[in-house]
C-alpha positions as CSV (number, residue, x, y, z in Angstrom):
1,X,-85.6,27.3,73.2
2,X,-87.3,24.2,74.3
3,X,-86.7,20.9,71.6
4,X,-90.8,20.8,72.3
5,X,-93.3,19.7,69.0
6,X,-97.3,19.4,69.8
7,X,-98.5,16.5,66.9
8,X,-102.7,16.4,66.9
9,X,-104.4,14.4,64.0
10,X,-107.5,15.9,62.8
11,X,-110.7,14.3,61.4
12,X,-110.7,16.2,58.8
13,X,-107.0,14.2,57.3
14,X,-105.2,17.2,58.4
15,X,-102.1,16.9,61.0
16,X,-101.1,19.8,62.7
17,X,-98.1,20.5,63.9
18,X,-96.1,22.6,66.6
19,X,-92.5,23.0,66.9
20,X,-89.5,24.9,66.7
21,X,-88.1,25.0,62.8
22,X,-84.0,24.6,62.6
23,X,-82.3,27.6,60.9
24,X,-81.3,26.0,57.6
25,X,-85.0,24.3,57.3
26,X,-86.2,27.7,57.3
27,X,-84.0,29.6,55.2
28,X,-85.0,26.7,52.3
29,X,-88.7,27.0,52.7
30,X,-89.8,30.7,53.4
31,X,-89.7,32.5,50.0
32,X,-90.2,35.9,51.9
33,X,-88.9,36.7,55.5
34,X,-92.1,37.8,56.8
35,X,-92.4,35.8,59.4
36,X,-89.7,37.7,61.2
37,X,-86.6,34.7,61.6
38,X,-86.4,31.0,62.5
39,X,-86.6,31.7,66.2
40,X,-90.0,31.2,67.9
41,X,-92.5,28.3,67.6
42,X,-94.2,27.2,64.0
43,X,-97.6,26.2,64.1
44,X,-98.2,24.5,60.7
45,X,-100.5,21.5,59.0
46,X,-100.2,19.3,56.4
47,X,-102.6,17.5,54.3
48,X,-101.7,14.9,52.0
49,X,-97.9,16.3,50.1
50,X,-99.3,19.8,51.4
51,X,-97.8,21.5,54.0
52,X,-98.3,24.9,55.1
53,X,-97.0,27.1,58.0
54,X,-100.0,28.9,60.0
55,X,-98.9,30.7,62.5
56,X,-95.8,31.2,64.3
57,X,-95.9,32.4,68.4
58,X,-92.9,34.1,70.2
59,X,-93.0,31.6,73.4
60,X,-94.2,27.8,73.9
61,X,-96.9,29.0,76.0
62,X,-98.6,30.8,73.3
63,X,-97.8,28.3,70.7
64,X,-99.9,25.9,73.0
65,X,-102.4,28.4,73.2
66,X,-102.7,28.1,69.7
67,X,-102.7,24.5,69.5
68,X,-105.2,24.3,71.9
69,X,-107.4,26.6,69.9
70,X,-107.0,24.6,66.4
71,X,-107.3,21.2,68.0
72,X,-110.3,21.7,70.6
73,X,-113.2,19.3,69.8
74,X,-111.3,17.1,67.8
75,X,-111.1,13.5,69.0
76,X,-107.4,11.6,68.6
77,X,-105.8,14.6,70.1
């Protein structure tokens, strides 16, 4: 899996992130393993202290997909 992570600020104070998540960061902060294992890409924002994982996608292409979705019409991409 590609080292790859997608950084867009958002007007709103938001910063979104994409990026793969290393093993041991995940097993610390998913409560529940429902997002299926560490592998894939994490699509995720943060406000302020507040960080929250929205998505996760199977391949980079999709996780750009993604990205592209959450960030389009934002200026400071």
């Amino acid at each position: 899996m590609d080292d790859i992570t997608l950084m867009a600020k958002l007007e709103s104070g938001e910063t979104i992130y994409v990026s793969p998540v290393h093993r041991q960061t995940y097993v610390e902060h998913v409560d529940k393993d429902n997002l299926g294992g560490p592998t894939g890409y994490f699509i995720s924002r943060q406000k302020g202290t507040s960080f929250e994982v929205l998505a996760k996608a199977a391949s980079l292409d999709a996780a750009r997909t993604l990205f592209g979705m959450l960030v389009s019409g934002q200026r400071g991409v």
